[in-house]
Structures are given as structure tokens and as C-alpha cells.
C-alpha positions as CSV (number, residue, x, y, z in Angstrom):
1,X,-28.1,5.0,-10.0
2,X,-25.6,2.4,-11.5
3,X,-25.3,4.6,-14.8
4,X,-24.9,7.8,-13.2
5,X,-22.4,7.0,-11.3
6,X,-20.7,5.2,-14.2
7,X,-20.2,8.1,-16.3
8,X,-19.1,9.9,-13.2
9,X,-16.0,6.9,-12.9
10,X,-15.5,7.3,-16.4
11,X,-15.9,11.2,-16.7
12,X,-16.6,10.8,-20.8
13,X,-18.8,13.1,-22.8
14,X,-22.0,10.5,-23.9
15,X,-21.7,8.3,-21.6
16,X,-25.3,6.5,-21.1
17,X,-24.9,2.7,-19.7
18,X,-22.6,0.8,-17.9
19,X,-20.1,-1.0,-18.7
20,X,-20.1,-5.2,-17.8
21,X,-17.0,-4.4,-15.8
22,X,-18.5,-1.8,-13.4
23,X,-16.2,-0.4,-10.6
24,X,-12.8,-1.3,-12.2
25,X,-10.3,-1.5,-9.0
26,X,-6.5,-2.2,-9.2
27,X,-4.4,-3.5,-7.2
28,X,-1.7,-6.3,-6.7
29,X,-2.6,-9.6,-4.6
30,X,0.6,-9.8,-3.4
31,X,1.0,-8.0,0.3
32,X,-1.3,-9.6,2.9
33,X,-3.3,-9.0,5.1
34,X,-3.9,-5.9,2.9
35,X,-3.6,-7.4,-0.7
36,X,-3.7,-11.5,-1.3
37,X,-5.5,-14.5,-2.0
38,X,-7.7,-16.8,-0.2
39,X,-7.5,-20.7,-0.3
40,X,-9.1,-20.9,-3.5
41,X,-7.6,-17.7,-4.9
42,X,-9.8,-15.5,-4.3
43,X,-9.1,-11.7,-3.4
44,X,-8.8,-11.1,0.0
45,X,-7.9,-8.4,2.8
46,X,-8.3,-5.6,4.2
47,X,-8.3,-3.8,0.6
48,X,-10.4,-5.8,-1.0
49,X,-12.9,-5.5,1.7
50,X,-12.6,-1.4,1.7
51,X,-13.5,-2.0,-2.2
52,X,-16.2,-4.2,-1.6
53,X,-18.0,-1.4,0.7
54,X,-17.1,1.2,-1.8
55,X,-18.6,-0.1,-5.0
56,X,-21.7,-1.4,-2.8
57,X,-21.8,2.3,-1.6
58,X,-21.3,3.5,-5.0
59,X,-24.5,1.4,-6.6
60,X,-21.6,-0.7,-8.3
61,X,-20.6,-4.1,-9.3
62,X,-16.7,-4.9,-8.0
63,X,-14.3,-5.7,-10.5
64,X,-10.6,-6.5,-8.6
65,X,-7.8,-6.4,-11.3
66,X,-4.6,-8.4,-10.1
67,X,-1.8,-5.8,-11.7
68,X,2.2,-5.3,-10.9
69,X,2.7,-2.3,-8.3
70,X,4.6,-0.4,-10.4
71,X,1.7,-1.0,-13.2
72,X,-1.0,0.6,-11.2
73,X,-0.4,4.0,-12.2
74,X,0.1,3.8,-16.0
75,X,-3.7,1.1,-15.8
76,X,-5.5,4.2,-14.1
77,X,-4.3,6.9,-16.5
78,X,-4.7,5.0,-19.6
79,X,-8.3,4.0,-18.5
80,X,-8.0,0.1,-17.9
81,X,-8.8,0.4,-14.3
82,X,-11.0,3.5,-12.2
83,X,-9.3,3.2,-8.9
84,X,-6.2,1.7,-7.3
85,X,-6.6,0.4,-3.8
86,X,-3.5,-1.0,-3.1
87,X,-1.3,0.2,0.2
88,X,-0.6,2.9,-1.8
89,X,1.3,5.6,-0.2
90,X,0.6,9.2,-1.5
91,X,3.2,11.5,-2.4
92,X,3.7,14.8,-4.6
93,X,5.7,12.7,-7.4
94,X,2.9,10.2,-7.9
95,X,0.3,13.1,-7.4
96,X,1.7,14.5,-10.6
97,X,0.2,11.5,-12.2
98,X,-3.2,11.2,-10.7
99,X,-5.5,12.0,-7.7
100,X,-5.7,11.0,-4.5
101,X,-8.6,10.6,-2.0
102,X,-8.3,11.5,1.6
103,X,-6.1,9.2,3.5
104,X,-7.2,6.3,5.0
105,X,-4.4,4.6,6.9
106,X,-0.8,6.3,8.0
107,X,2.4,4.4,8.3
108,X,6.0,5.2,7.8
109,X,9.2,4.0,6.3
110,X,11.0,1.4,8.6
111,X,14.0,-0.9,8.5
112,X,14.1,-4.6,8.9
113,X,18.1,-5.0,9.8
114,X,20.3,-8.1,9.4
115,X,21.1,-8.9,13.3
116,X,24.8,-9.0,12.5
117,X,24.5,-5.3,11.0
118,X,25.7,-2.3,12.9
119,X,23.2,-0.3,11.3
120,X,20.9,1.9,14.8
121,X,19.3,4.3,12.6
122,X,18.1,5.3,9.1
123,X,21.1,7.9,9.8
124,X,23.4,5.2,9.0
125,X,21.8,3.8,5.7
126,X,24.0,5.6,3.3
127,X,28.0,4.4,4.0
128,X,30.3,2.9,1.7
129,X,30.0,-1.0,1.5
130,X,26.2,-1.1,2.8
131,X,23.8,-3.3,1.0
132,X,20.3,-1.8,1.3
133,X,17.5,-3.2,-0.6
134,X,14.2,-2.1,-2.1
135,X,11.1,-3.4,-3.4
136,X,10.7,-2.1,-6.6
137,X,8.3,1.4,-7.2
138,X,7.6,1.9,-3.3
139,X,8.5,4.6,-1.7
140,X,11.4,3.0,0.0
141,X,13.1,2.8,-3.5
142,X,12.2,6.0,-3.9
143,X,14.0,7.1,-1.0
144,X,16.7,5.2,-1.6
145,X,17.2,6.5,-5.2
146,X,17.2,10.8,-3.5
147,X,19.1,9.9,-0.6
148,X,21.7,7.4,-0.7
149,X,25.3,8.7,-2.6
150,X,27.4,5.8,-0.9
151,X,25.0,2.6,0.1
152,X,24.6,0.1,-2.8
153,X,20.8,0.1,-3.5
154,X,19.4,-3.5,-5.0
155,X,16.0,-3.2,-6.4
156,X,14.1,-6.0,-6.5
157,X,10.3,-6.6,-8.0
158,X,9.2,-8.8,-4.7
159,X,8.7,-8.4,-1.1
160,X,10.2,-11.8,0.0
161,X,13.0,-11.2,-2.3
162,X,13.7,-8.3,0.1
163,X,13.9,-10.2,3.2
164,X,15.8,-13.3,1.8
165,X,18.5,-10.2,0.5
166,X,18.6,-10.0,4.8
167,X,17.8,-12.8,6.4
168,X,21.0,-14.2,3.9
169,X,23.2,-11.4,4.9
170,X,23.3,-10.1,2.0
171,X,21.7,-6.6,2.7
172,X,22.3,-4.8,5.6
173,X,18.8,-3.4,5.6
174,X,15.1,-3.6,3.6
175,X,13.3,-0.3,3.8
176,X,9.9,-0.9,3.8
177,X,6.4,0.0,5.7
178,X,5.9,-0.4,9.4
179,X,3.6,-3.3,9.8
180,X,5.7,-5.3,6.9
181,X,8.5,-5.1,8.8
182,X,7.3,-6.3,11.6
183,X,5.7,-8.9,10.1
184,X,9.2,-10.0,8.3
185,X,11.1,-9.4,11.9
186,X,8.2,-12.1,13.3
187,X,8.8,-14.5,10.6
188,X,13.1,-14.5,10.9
189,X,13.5,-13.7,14.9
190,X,17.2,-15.1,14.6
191,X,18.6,-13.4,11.4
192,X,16.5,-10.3,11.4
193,X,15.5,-7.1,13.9
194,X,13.2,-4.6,13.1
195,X,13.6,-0.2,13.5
196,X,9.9,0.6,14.1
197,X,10.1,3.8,14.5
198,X,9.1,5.2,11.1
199,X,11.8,7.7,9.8
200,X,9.4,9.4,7.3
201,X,5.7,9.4,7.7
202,X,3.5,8.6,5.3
203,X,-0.4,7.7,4.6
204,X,-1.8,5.5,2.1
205,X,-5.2,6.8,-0.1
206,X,-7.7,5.5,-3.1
207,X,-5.8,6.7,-6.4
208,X,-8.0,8.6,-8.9
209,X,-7.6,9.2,-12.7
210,X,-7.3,12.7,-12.9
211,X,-9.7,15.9,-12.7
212,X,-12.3,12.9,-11.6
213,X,-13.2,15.4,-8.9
214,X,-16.9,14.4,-8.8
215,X,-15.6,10.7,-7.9
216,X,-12.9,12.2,-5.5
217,X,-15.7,13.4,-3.3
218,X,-17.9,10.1,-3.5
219,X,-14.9,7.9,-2.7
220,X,-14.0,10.5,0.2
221,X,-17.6,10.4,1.4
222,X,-17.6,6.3,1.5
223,X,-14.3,6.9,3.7
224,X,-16.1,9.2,6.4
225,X,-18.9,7.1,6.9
226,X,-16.7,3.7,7.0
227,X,-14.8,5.6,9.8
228,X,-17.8,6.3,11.6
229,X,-19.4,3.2,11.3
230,X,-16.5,1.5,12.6
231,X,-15.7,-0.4,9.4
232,X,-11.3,0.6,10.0
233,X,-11.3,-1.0,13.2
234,X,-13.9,-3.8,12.4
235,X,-11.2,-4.9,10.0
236,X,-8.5,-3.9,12.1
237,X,-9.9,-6.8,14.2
238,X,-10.5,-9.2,11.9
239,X,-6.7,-9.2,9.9
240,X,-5.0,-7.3,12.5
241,X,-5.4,-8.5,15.5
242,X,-2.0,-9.8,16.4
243,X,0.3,-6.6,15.2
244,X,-2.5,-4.3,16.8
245,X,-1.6,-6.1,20.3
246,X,1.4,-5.8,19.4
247,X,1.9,-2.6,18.6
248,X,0.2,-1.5,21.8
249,X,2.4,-3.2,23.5
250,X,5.5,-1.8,21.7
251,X,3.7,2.1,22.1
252,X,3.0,2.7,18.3
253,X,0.1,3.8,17.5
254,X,-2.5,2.0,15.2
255,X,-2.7,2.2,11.5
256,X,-6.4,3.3,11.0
């Protein structure tokens, strides 16, 4: 079973035991409660529990590899790592790259504000003397680099570099994902405030090297039956169980 479904993650010609690393998955240990480290370093969130159940659904020993965001891409295309399970939005540039599964979790692109900022909407992002920042290779930068003329984008490679940009005054806004910001707004109540409403919607989903199509279909099979076993709102509950509240309260709906 483990060797079969080996050469299947690998898709090479010959392929006839596995390898000591067995399911390879990337991502980077550096957004909880999706992506982090426990106490003692260990991985830990929700996306290292989704690849726990996958490899133990695919016959598989799991093999976490702590890499950059923006290295995840060139890891899975170059063969160091079979999956990336990392928050990772998809979107028809990175598509061009590699596979996708079926979602597994939608979000949108939101704004954590400076409270002195004028700033109401994502409508009013791209003036003259704006400060917006982005976290480097997310969509947000993304956006930031086909939409604003006039705004002055910073890039930056960290998440908390982002926020201190704000929470200093020296951004008008951090574009980012939903629950992030609303995480950041919790954390800096007197400098920050938070635009919930997504302006673009987006999902996150399992990257796959490409033409894997065999593996696409396993990996979308595991997300069917976590569904309907409950496994997305089991961990809703366990990491989640503050900004789910919360969000009901505020009338957005749920990630999973």
C-alpha cells in the first residue's frame, strides 16, 4: 500500500520502494493557528493536523518541511517536497505552476487600518501619499502589485512586520486574510481597526506538482471524507474557537 501510493506522489517511471521521507509536506511554521510551533517546537495547527489525516489516509509516514512562503512553489516543482499545505490561496497565476486540490477553506482579502487613517474601504487604498503594506508572495502583494498606480506598496517577508508598519503609523493599511486581521485588530485594539468584509474572495487548497492527477483525486477524496466526518469543524473547535464566536457574532460566516 505504502509503495503504491509512493510512486503515485512521485509519478516516476520505476518507481518500486519508498523513500525514508514518505509523504513530503511543505509549508512554513510561521501563521498560527494554521501553521506554528508548539512549546517544544514541534509543528502544530490546524495544517499540520489536515496533513497528519492525510498521510494516515494515504498509508504514509508525515514528513512536515519548515520552508519560506514564497519557497513553497519552486520546493514542489523541483521535487523536494509532494504537497504544500500552507494557507495557501489558489489562483490562476500560481495554477500555472502547479495543481490544486479542491478547496478546503474560503476567506478573502481584508484590511487591518491604522485608527488615525481615513481609509473606509479597499476603494480608497490606491491615493497619493498612502502607505499600504504587504507580506511578501500572498495574494495581498499580489494585489497590491495589479492595482495600485498611486499608493506606496512596502513588501515585507513577515507577518508581524506588517502590523508593526500600522500599529507605528507608518502604513495606512496591511492587506491580508480575514481571520489574520482580526487576530492583529485583537492584539492592537488602540492603534489598529479591522475592514472584515473581504473585498476579493478567495479559498485556500493542497498544492500538487503537476499532471499528479492520480494524487489530485486521493488528496480530494481524504478532503470529502474529513468533511463528512466532521474533522473541519472538529478543528474549528479546537484552534478556532474564539474567532468562530466571534465571527458569529460579527455575521461572517465560518471559514470551513
Amino acid at each position: 500500500m505504502a509503495i503504491v501510493a509512493l510512486c503515485l506522489l512521485t509519478a516516476l517511471p520505476g518507481c518500486s520502494e519508498p523513500t525514508p521521507t514518505g509523504l513530503r509536506v511543505g509549508m512554513e511554521l510561521a501563521y498560527p493557528p494554521f501553521e506554528m510551533t508548539d512549546a517544544t517546537g514541534q509543528p502544530a495547527g490546524v495544517s499540520v493536523e489536515i496533513a497528519r489525516a492525510l498521510a494516515k489516509h494515504l498509508g504514509l509516514e508525515l514528513d512536515i518541511q519548515n520552508l519560506p512562503f514564497d519557497g513553497l512553489i519552486p520546493a514542489l516543482r523541483t521535487g523536494k517536497i509532494d504537497l504544500i499545505l500552507s494557507s495557501m490561496t489558489e489562483t490562476s497565476e500560481r495554477a500555472e505552476a502547479i495543481d490544486f486540490s479542491a478547496p478546503y477553506l474560503r476567506t478573502g482579502l481584508c484590511l487591518l487600518i491604522s485608527k488615525e487613517s481615513p481609509i473606509q474601504s479597499a476603494a480608497d487604498l490606491d491615493v497619493a501619499g498612502r502607505v499600504i503594506a504587504v507580506k511578501l508572495g500572498t495574494t495581498g502583494h499580489t494585489h497590491a502589485l495589479e492595482n495600485f498606480k498611486s499608493a506606496k506598496v512596502i513588501v515585507l517577508e513577515k507577518e508581524d512586520a506588517c502590523v508593526l508598519e500600522v500599529v507605528q503609523r507608518k502604513a495606512d493599511a496591511f492587506i491580508y486574510d480575514q481571520m489574520s486581521v482580526y487576530k492583529n485588530w485583537d492584539r492592537n485594539p488602540d492603534t489598529t481597526r479591522p475592514l472584515l468584509n473581504p473585498f476579493r474572495e478567495e479559498s485556500w487548497a493542497i498544492g500538487i506538482r503537476k499532471g499528479n492527477e492520480t494524487l489530485r483525486e486521493r488528496v480530494n477524496g481524504f478532503l470529502d471524507d474529513f468533511r463528512a466526518s466532521g474533522g473541519f469543524e472538529r478543528l474549528g473547535d479546537q484552534f478556532l474557537k474564539e474567532q468562530k464566536d466571534a465571527f458569529q457574532k460579527l455575521g461572517y460566516p465560518f471559514y470551513f
